[in-house]
GULUMFI-201628 format. One line per 5 residues: number of its first residue (from 1); their letters; for each residue x, y, z of N, C-alpha, C. Coordinates in steps of 0.05 Angstrom, whole numbers, always signed. Example, Ala and Ser with C-alpha at 12.3 -4.5 7.8 and 13.67 -1.06 7.14 Angstrom:
<recs>
1	AS	+264/-114/+156/+246/-90/+156/+264/-66/+156 | +257/-45/+142/+273/-21/+143/+258/+1/+157
</recs>
This chain:
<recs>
1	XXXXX	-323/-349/+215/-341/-327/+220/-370/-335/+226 | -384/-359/+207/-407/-365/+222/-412/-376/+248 | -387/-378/+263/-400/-382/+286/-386/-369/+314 | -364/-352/+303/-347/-326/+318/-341/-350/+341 | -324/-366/+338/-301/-382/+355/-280/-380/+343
6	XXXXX	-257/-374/+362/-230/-368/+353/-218/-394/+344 | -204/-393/+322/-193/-422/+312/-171/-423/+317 | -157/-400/+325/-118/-401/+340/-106/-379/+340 | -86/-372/+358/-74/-349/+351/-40/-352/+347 | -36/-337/+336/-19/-338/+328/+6/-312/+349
11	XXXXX	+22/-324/+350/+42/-323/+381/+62/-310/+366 | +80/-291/+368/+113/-290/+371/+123/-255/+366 | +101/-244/+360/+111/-204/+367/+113/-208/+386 | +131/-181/+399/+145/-178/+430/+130/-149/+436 | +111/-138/+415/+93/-111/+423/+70/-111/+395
16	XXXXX	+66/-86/+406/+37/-97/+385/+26/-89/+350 | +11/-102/+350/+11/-118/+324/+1/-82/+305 | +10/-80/+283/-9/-62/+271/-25/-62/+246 | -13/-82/+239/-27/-88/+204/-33/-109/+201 | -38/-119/+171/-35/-148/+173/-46/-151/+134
21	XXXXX	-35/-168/+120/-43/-175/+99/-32/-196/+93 | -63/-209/+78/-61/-236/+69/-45/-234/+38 | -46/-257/+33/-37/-269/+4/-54/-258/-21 | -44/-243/-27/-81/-237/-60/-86/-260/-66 | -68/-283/-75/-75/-307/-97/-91/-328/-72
26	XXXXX	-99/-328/-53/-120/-336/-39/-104/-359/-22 | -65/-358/-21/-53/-383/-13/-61/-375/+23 | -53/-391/+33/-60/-387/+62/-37/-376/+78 | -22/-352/+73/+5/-333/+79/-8/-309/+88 | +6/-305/+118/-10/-280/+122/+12/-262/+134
31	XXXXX	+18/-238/+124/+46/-229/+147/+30/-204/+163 | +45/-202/+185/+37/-184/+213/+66/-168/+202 | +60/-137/+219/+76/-111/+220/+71/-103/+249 | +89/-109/+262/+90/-97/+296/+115/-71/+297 | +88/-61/+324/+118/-45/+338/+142/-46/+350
36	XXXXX	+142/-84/+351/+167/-91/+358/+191/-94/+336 | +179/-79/+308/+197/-71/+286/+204/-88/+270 | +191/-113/+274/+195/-133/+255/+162/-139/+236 | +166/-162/+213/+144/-161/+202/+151/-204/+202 | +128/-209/+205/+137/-238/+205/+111/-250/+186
41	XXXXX	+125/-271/+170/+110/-281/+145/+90/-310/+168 | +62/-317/+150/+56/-346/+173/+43/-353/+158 | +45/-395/+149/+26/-403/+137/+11/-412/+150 | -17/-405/+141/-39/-412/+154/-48/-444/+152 | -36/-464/+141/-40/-483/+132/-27/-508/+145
46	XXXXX	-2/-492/+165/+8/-505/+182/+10/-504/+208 | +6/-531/+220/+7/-529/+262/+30/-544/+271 | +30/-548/+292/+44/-555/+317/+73/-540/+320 | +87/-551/+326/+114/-536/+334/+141/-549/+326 | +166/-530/+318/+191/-541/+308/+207/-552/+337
51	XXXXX	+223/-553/+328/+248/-565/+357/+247/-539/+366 | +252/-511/+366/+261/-499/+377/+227/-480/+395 | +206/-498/+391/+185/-498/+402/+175/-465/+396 | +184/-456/+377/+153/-439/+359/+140/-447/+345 | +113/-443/+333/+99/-453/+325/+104/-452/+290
56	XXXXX	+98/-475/+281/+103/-484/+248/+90/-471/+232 | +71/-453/+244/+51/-436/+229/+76/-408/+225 | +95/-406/+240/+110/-375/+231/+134/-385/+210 | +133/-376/+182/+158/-383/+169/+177/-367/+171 | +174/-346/+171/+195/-320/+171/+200/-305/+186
61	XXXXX	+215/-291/+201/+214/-257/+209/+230/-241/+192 | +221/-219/+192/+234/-200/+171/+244/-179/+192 | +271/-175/+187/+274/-152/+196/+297/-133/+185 | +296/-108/+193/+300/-85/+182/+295/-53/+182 | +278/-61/+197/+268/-31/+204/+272/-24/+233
66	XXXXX	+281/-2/+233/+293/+9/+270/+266/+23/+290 | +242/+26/+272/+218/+49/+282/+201/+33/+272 | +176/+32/+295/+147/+21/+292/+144/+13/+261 | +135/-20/+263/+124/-20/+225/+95/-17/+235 | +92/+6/+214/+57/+20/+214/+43/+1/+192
71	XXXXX	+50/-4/+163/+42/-21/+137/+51/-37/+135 | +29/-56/+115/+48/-74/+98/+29/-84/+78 | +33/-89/+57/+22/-102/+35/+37/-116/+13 | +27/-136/+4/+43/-161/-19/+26/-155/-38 | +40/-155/-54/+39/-149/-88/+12/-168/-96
76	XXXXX	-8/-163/-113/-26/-180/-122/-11/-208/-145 | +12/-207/-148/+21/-229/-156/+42/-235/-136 | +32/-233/-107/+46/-242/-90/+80/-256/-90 | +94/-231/-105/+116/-231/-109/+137/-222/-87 | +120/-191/-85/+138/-176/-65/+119/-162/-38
81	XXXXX	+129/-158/-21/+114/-151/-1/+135/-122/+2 | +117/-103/+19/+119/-76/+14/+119/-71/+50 | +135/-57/+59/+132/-49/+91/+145/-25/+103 | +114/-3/+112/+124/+17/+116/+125/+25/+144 | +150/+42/+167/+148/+49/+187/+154/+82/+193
86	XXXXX	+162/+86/+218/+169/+107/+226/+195/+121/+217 | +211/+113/+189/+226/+121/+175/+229/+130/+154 | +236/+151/+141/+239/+159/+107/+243/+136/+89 | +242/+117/+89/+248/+101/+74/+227/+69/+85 | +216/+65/+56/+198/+47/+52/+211/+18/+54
91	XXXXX	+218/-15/+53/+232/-27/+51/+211/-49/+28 | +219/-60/+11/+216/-76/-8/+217/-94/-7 | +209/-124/+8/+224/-157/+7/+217/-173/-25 | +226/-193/-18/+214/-214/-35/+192/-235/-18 | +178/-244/-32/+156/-260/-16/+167/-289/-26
96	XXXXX	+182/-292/-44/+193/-323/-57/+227/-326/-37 | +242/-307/-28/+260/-310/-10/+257/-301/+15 | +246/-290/+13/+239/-272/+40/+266/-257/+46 | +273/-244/+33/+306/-229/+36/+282/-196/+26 | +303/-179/+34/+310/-153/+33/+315/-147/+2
101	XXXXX	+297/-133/-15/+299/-141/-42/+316/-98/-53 | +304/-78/-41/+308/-53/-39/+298/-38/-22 | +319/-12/-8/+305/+1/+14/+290/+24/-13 | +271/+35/-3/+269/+66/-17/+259/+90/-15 | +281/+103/-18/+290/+129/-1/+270/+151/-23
106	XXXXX	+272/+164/-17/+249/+193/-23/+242/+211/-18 | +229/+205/+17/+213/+214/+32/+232/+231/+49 | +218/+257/+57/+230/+269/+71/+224/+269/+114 | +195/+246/+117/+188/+234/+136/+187/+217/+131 | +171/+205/+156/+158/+179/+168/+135/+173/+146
111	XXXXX	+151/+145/+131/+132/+135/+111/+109/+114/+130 | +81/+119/+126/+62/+112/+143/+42/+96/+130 | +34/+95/+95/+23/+71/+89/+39/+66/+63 | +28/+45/+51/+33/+33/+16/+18/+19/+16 | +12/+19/-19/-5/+3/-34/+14/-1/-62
116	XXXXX	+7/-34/-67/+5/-34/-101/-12/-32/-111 | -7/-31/-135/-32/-29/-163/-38/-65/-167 | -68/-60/-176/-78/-87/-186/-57/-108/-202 | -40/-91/-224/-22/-107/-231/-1/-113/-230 | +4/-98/-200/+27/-100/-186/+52/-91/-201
121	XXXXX	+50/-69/-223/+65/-43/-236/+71/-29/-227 | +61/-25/-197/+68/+3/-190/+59/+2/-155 | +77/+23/-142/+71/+22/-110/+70/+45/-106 | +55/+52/-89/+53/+71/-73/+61/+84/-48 | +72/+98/-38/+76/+105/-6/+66/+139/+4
126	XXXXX	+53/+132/+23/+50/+161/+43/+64/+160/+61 | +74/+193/+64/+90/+204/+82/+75/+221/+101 | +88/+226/+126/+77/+253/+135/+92/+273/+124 | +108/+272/+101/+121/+296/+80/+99/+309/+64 | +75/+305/+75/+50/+306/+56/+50/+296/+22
131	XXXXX	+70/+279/+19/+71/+275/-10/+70/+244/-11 | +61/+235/-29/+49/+205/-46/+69/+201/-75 | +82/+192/-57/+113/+178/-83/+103/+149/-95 | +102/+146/-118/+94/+129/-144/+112/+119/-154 | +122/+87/-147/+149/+79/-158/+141/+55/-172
136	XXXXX	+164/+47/-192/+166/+31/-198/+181/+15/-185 | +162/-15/-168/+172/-31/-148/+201/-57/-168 | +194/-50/-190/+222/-71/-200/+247/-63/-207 | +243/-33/-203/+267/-20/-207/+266/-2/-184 | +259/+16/-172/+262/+30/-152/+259/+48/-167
141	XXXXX	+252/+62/-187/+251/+81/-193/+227/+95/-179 | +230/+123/-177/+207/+146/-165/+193/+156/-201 | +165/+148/-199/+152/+151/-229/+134/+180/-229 | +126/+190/-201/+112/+213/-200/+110/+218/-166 | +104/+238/-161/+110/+259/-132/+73/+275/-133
146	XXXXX	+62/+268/-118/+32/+273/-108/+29/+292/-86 | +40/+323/-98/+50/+333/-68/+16/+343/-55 | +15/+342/-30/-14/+350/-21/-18/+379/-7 | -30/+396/-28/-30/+426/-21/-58/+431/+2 | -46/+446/+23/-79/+444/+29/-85/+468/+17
151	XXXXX	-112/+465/+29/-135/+478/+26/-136/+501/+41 | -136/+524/+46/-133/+535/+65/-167/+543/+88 | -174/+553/+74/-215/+537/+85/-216/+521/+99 | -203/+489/+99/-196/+473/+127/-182/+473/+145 | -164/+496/+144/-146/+487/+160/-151/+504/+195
156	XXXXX	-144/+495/+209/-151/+505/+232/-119/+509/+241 | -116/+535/+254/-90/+547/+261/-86/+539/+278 | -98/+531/+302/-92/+516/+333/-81/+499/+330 | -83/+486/+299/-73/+447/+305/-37/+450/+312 | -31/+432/+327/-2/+422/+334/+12/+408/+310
161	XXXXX	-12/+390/+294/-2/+366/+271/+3/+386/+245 | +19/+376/+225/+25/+385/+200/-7/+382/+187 | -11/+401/+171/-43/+402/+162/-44/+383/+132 | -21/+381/+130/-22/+364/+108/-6/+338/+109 | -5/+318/+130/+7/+300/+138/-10/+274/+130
166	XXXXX	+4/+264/+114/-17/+242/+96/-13/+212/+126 | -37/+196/+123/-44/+178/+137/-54/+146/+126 | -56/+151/+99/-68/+126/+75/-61/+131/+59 | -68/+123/+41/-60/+115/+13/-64/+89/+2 | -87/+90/-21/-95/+56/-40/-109/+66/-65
171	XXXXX	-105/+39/-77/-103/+42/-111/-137/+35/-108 | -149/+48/-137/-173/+40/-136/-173/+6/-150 | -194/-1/-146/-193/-31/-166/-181/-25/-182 | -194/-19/-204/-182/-13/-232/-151/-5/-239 | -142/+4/-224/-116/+13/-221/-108/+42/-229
176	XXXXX	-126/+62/-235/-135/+83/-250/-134/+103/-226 | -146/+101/-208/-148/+125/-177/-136/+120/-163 | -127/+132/-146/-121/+143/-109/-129/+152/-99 | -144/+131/-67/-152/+158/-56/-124/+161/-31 | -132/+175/-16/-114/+193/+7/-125/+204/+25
181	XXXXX	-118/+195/+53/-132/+213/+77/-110/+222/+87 | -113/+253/+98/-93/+268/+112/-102/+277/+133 | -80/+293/+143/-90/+310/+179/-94/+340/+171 | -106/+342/+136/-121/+376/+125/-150/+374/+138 | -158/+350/+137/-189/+336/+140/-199/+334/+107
186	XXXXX	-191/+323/+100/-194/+320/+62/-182/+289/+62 | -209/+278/+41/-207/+253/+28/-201/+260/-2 | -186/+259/-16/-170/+265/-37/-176/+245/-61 | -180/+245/-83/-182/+228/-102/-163/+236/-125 | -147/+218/-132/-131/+225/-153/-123/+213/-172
191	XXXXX	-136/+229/-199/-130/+205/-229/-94/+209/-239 | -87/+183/-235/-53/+176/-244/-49/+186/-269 | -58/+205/-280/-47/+218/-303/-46/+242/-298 | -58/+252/-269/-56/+279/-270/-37/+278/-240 | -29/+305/-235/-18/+311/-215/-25/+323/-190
196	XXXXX	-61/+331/-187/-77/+345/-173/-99/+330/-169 | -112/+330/-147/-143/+308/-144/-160/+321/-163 | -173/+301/-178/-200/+308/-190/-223/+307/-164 | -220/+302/-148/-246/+308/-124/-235/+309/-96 | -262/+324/-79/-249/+323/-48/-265/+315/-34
201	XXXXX	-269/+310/-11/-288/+302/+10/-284/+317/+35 | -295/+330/+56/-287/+336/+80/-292/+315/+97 | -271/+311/+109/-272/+288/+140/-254/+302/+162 | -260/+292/+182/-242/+292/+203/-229/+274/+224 | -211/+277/+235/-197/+248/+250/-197/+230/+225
206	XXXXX	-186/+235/+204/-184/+208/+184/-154/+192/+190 | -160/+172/+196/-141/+155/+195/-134/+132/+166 | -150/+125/+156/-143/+92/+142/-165/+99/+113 | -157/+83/+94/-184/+81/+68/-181/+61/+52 | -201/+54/+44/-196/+27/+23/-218/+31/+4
211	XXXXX	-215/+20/-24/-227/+20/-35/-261/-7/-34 | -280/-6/-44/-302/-28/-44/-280/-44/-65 | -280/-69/-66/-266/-92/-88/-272/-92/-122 | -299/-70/-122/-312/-75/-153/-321/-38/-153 | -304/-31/-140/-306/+10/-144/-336/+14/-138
216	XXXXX	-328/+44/-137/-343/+56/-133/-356/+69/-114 | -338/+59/-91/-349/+69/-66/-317/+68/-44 | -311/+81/-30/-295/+81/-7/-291/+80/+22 | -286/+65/+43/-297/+71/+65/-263/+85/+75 | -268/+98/+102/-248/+111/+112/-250/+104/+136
221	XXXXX	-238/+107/+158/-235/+101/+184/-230/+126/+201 | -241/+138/+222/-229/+150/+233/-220/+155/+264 | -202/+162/+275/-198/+160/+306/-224/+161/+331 | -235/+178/+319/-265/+176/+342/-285/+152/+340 | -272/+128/+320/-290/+113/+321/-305/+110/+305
226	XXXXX	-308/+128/+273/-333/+126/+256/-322/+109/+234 | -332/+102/+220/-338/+80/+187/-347/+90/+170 | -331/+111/+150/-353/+122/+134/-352/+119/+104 | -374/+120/+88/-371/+104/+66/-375/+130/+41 | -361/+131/+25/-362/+161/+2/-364/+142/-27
231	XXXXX	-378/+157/-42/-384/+143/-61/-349/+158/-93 | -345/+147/-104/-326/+152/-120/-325/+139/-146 | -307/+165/-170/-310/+169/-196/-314/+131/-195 | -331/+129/-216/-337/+99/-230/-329/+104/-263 | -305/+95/-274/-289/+98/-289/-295/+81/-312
236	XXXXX	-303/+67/-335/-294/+45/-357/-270/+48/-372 | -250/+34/-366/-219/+29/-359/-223/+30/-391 | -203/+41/-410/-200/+41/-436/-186/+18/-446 | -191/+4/-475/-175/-21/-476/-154/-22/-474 | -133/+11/-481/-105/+2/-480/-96/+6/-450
241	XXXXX	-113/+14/-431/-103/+7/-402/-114/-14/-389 | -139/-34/-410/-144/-58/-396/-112/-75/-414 | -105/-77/-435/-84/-96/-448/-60/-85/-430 | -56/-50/-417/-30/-53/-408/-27/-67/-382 | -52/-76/-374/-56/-80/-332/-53/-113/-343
246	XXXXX	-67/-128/-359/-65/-152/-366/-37/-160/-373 | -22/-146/-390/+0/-154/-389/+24/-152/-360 | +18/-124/-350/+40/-130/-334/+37/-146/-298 | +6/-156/-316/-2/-180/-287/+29/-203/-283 | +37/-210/-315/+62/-224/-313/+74/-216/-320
251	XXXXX	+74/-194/-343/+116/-186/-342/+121/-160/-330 | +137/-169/-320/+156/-148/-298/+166/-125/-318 | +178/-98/-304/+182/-81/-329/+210/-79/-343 | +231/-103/-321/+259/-108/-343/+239/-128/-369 | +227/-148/-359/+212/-162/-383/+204/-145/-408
256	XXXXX	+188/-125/-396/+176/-111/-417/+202/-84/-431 | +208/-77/-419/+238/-67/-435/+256/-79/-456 | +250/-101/-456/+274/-128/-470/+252/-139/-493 | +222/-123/-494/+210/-132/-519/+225/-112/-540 | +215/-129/-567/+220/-117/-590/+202/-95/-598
261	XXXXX	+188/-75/-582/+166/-64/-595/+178/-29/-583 | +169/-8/-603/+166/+21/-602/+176/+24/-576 | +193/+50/-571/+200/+57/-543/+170/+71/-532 | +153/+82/-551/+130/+99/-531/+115/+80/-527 | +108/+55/-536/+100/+33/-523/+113/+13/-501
266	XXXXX	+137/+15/-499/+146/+12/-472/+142/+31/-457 | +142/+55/-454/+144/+79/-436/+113/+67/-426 | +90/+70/-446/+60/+72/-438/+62/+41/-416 | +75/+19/-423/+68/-7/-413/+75/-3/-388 | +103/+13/-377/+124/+15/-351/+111/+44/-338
271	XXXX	+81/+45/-349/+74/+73/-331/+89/+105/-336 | +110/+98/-352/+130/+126/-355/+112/+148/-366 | +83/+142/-379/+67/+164/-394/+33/+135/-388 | +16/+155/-386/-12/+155/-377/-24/+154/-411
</recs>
């Protein structure tokens, strides 16, 4: 970046590219999500070419999905990678086999983004079903349903698009919020213990959102071209949801089921109760 010369590109979708996420743990793994319906894993650490003359930098292709892959994101303990397209159903890999780990079904549309949680406990997916399904990625379980009511004040009767057709979806740092952009024109914020946003924003043409890395602020993207930045709840995470995020940085939630301790302390650890 300091000196904006391209250092290589990387060759082998058959259409075009739409996502892209790196590794959280900083390894040099980056996978692409094309419209040519595949998602292909690449280490950045490696060059030249195999016998069959693609380049050494692509380890994987993934495939599985029949409709445009729109998302994709790998778990912050870069376990599992998450990939969503033009189908009701989200697909789950492994990032240590690169196999097909669960499809998951839910949705009554086209699942269009996902996110995990910081401690990779929990995933997320948007639909254009207007609803934000909350699963548990080690079991497939569905943990909560985020249906998105509009507003009726925004809505404009001319539109062609569903007024509540979700477009994003991401965890805040902390692991505590969501926000959500839809086609109501509402930026949505939502605390995971409740079932309704604690705040709203008006936008329009929203496409995309991410959180700032240390909260507190959000930018959004939208089709005409703008970058816009909304400031959001700034939270101090309570200790028993800093000890539950620390723990399940490493145990998975068969792990944490198989401890010896209280069932309402498993429920609280596996997200089953806030």
């Amino acid at each position: 970046l300091s000196t904006g010369h391209l250092l290589f590109s990387l060759l082998g979708h058959q259409d075009v590219v739409r996502d892209l996420s790196f590794a959280p743990n900083g390894s040099p793994i980056l996978v692409s999500a094309s419209r040519d319906k595949t998602l292909r894993v690449w280490d950045l650490s490696r060059d030249g070419r195999n016998v069959q003359g693609y380049p050494w930098r692509q380890v994987q292709v993934l495939s599985g999905h029949v409709q445009w892959v729109y998302c994709c994101s790998i778990s912050p303990d870069c376990s599992m990678l998450c990939s969503a397209a033009g189908e009701k159903s989200a697909l789950l890999w492994s990032m240590r086999s690169y196999t097909l780990i669960r499809r998951l079904d839910g949705h009554q549309s086209s699942v269009v983004s996902c996110d995990f949680s910081p401690d990779s406990a929990l995933l997320v997916t948007a639909s254009y079903d207007a609803c934000v399904i909350m699963w548990d990625p080690y079991t497939g379980e569905q943990l909560r349903t985020l249906r998105h009511v509009p507003l009726h004040s925004t809505l404009d009767s001319s539109s062609e698009i569903h007024t509540s057709s979700l477009r994003s979806v991401c965890f805040s740092p902390e692991g505590l919020y969501l926000a959500t952009v839809a086609d109501d024109r509402l930026l949505r914020i939502w605390a995971l213990e409740f079932r309704s946003p604690v705040a709203f924003a008006p936008m329009t043409n929203g496409l995309c959102c991410i959180y700032f890395p240390h909260g507190g602020f959000i930018a959004t993207g939208t089709r005409d071209g703008h970058v816009q930045f909304w400031t959001a709840p700034r939270v101090l995470s309570s200790l028993k949801h800093l000890c539950r995020k620390a723990l399940r940085t490493f145990l998975t939630t068969y792990q944490v089921l198989a401890l010896p301790i209280p069932r309402k302390l498993k429920e609280f650890l596996t997200y089953r109760t806030f």
